[in-house]
ROMIMI-818999 format. One record per residue (C-alpha): residue in three letters; residue number from 1; x, y, z. Coordinates in steps of 0.2 Angstrom, whole numbers, padded with zeros to 4 digits. Layout:
REM residues N
+-----+-----+-------+-------+-------+
! res !   n !     X !     Y !     Z !
+-----+-----+-------+-------+-------+
! ALA ! NUM !     X !     Y !     Z !
...
+-----+-----+-------+-------+-------+
REM end
This chain:
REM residues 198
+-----+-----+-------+-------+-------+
! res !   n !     X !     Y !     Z !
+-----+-----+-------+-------+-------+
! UNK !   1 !  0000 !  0000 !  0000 !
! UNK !   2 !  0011 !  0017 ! -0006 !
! UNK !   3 !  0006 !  0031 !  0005 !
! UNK !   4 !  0002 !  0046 ! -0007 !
! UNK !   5 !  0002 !  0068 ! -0002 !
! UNK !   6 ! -0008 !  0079 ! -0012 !
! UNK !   7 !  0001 !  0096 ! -0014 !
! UNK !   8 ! -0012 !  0111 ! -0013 !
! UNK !   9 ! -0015 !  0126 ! -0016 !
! UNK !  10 ! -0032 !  0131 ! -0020 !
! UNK !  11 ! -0049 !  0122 ! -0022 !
! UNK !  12 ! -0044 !  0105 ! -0024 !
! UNK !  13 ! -0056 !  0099 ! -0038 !
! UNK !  14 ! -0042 !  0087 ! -0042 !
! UNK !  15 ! -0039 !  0081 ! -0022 !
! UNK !  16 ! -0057 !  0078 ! -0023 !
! UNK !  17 ! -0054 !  0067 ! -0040 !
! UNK !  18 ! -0044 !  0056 ! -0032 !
! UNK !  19 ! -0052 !  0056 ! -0014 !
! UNK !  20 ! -0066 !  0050 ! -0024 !
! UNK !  21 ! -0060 !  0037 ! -0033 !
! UNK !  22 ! -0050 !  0031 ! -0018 !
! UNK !  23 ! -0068 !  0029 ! -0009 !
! UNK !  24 ! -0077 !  0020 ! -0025 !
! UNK !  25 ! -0061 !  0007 ! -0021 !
! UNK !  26 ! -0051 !  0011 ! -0039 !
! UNK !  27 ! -0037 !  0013 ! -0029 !
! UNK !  28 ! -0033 ! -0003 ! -0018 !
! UNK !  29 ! -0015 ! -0002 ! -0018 !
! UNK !  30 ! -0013 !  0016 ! -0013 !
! UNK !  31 ! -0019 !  0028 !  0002 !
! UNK !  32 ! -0020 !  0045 !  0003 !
! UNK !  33 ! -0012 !  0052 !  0020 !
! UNK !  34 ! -0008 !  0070 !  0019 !
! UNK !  35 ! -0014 !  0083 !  0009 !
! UNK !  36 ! -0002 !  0098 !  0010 !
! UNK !  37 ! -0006 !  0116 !  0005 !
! UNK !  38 !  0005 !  0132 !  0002 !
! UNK !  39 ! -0009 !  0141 !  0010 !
! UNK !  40 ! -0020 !  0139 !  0024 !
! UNK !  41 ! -0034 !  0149 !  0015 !
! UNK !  42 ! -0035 !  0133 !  0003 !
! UNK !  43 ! -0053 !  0125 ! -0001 !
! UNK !  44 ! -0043 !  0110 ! -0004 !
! UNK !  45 ! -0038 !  0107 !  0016 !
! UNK !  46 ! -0056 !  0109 !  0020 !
! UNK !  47 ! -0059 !  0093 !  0010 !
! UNK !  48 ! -0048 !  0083 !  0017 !
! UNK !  49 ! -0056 !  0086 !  0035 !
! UNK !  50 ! -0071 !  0080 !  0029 !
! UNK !  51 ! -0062 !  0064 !  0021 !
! UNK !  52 ! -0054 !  0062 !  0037 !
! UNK !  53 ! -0037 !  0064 !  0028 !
! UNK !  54 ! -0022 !  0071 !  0038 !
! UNK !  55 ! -0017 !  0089 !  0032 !
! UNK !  56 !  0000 !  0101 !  0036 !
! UNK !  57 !  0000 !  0118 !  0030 !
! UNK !  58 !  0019 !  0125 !  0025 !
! UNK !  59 !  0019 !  0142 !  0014 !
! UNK !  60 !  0033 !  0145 !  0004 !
! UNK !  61 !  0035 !  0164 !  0010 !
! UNK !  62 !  0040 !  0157 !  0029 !
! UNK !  63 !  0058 !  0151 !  0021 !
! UNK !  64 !  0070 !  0159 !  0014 !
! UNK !  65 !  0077 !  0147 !  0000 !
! UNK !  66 !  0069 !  0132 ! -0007 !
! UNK !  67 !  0083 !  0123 ! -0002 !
! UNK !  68 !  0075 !  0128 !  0016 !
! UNK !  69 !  0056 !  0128 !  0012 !
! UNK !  70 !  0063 !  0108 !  0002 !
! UNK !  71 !  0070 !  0102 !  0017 !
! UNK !  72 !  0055 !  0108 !  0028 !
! UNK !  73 !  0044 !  0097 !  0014 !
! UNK !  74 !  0054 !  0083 !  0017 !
! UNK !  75 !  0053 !  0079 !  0037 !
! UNK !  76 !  0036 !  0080 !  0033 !
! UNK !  77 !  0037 !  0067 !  0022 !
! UNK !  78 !  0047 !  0056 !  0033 !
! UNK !  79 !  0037 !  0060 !  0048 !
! UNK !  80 !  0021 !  0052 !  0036 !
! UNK !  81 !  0031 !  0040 !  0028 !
! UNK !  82 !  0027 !  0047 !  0010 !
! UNK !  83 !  0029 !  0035 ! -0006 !
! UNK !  84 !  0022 !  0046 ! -0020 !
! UNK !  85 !  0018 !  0066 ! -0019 !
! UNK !  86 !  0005 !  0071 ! -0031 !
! UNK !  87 !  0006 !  0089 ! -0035 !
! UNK !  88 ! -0012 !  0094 ! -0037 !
! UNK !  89 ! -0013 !  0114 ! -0041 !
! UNK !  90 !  0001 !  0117 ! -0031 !
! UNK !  91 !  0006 !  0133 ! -0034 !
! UNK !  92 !  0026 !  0134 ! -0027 !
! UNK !  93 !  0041 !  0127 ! -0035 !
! UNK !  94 !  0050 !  0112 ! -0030 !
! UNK !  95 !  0070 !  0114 ! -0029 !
! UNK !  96 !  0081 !  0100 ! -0035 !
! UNK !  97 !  0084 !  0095 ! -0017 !
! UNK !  98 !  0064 !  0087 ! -0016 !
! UNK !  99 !  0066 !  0081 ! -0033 !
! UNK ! 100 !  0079 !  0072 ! -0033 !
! UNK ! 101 !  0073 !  0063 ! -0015 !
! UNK ! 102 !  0058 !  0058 ! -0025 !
! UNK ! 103 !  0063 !  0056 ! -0041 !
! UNK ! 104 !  0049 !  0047 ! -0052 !
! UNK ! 105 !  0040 !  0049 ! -0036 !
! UNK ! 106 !  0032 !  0065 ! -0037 !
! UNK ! 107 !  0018 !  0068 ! -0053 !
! UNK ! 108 !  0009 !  0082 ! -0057 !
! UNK ! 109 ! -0006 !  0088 ! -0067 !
! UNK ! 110 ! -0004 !  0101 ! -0082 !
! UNK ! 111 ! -0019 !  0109 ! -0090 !
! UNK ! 112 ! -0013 !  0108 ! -0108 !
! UNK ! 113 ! -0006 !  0094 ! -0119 !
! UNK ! 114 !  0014 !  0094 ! -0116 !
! UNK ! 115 !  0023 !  0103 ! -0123 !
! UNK ! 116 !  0010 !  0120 ! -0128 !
! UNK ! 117 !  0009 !  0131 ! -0117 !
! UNK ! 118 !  0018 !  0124 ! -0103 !
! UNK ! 119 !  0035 !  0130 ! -0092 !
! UNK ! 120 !  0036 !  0146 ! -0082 !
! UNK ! 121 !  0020 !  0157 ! -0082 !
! UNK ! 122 !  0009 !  0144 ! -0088 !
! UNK ! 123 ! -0003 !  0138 ! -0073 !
! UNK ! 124 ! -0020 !  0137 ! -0068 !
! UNK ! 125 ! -0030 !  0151 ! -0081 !
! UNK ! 126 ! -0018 !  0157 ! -0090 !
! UNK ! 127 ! -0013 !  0141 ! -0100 !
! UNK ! 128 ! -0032 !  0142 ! -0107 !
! UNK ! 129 ! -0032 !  0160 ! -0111 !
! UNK ! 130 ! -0012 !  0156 ! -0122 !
! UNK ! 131 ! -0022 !  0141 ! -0127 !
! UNK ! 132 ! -0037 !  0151 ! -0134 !
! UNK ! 133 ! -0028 !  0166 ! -0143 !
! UNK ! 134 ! -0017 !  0155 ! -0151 !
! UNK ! 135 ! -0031 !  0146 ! -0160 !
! UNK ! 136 ! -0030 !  0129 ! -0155 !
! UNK ! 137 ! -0045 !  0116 ! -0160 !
! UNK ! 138 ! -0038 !  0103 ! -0146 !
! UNK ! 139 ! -0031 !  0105 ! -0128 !
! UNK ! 140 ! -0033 !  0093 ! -0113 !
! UNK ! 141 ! -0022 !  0089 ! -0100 !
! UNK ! 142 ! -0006 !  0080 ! -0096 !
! UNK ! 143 !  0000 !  0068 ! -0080 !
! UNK ! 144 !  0020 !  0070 ! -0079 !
! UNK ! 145 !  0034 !  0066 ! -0068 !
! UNK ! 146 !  0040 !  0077 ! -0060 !
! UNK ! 147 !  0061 !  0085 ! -0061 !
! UNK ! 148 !  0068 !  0101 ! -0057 !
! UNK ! 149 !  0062 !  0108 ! -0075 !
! UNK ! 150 !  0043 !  0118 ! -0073 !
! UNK ! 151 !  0034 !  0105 ! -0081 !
! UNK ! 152 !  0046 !  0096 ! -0089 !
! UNK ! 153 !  0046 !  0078 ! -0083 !
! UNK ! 154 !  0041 !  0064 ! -0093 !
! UNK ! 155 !  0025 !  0062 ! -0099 !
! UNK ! 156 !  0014 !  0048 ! -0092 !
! UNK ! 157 ! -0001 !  0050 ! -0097 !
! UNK ! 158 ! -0012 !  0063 ! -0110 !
! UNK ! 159 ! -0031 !  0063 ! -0113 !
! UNK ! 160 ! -0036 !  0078 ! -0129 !
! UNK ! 161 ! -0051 !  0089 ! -0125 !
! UNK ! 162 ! -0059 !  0098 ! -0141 !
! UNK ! 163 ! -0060 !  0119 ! -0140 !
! UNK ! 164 ! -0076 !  0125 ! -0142 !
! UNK ! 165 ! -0080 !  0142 ! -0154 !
! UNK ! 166 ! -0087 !  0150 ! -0143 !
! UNK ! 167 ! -0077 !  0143 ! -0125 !
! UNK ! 168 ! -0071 !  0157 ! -0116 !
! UNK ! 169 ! -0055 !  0153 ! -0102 !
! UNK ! 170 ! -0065 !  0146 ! -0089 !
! UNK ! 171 ! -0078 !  0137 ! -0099 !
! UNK ! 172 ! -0063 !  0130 ! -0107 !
! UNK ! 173 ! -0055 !  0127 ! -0091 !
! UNK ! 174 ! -0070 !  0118 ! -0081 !
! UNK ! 175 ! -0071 !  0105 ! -0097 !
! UNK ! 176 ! -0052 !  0103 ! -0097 !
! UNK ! 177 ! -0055 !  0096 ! -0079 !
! UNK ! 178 ! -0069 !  0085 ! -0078 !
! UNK ! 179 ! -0066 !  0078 ! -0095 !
! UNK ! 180 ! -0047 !  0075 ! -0094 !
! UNK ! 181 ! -0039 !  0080 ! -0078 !
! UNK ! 182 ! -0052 !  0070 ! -0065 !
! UNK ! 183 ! -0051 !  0055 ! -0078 !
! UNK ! 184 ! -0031 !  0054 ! -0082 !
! UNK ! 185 ! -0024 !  0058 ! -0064 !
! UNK ! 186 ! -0032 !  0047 ! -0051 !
! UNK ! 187 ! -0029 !  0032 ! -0066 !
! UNK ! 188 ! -0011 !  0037 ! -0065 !
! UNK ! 189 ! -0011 !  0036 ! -0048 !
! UNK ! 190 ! -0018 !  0019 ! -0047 !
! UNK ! 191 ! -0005 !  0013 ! -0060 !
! UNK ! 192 !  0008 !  0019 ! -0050 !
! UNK ! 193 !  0003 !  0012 ! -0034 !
! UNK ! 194 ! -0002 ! -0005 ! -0042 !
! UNK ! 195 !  0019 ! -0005 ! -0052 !
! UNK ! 196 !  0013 ! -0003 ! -0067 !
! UNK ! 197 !  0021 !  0014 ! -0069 !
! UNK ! 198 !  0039 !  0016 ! -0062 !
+-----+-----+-------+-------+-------+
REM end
C-alpha cells in the first residue's frame, strides 16, 4: 500500500478526483495520508477534513530558499512516511533538493497537452487564455513526472479535450477538468501504486 500527499494550493477539484476514486475502491494499492497546502486559505484542506485525511500547511514565503522551504517538505514526508507526492494545483516550486529525494515519485497535473503552453508562467487560467488566442482546436491535459524543470518531466499519461467556438477561459477550463484531468490523474495514480508505472 504506497502512502500518497496531495500538494495544494487552492480548491482542490483534483484532491477531490482522487479522494473520490479512492472511496469507490479504484485505488486498492494506494492511500491518501496527507494533503499539504502552500496556503492555509485553501478550499482544498477543508476537503480533506471531511475525508478524514491528515493535512499540514507549510507556505513557501516562511523560508528563505527552497533549499530551506525543500528540506521543511521533506521531514514532513518522513514523519508520514510518503511513497508518492502528487502535486495537485500546487502553486510553489519544487527545488532540485525534493526532486531528486523523490525522483519518479512526485507527478503532477498540467492543463494543456505537453509541450504547448507549458513551463514558467503557464498555470491554472492562464494556459487556457495562451491556449485560446493562439487558436488551438484541441487541448486537454497532461499527468507528468516530476524534475527540477517547470513541467518538464516525462510524460505519463495525455487525454485531448476539443475547443469549443465560442469557450471562453474558464468554460474552457471547467471542461479541461472534468473531461481530462479528474479522468487521467487518479488512473495514473492507481497505476503507480499497483507498479505498473515506475
Amino acid at each position: 500500500m504506497l502512502r500518497i500527499a496531495v500538494f495544494v494550493s487552492g480548491g482542490g477539484t483534483n484532491l477531490q478526483a482522487l479522494i473520490d476514486a479512492q472511496k469507490a475502491g479504484k485505488n486498492p494499492n494506494g492511500e491518501i495520508a496527507l494533503v499539504l497546502s502552500s496556503s492555509k486559505k485553501a478550499y482544498a484542506l477543508e476537503r480533506a477534513r471531511q475525508n478524514g485525511i491528515a493535512t499540514e500547511i507549510l507556505p513557501r514565503r516562511q523560508y528563505a530558499t527552497v533549499d530551506a522551504y525543500d528540506e521543511a517538505l521533506l521531514q514532513i514526508m518522513e514523519r508520514y512516511r510518503i511513497d508518492l507526492v502528487v502535486l495537485a494545483g500546487f502553486m510553489c516550486i519544487l527545488g532540485s533538493k525534493f526532486t531528486k529525494a523523490y525522483d519518479r515519485r512526485i507527478i503532477n497535473v498540467h492543463p494543456s497537452l505537453i509541450p504547448s503552453f507549458c513551463g514558467d508562467g503557464f498555470y491554472g487560467i492562464h494556459v487556457h487564455e495562451a491556449a485560446l488566442s493562439y487558436g488551438v482546436k484541441v487541448t486537454g491535459a497532461t499527468v507528468h513526472f516530476v524534475n527540477e524543470i517547470t513541467d518538464g518531466g516525462q510524460i505519463i499519461m495525455q487525454k485531448a479535450v476539443d475547443v469549443l467556438p465560442n469557450d471562453t477561459p474558464e468554460t474552457l477550463q471547467r471542461r479541461v477538468m472534468e473531461e481530462a484531468e479528474w479522468v487521467i490523474l487518479p488512473k495514473t495514480v492507481q497505476l503507480i501504486c499497483n507498479g505498473e508505472i515506475q
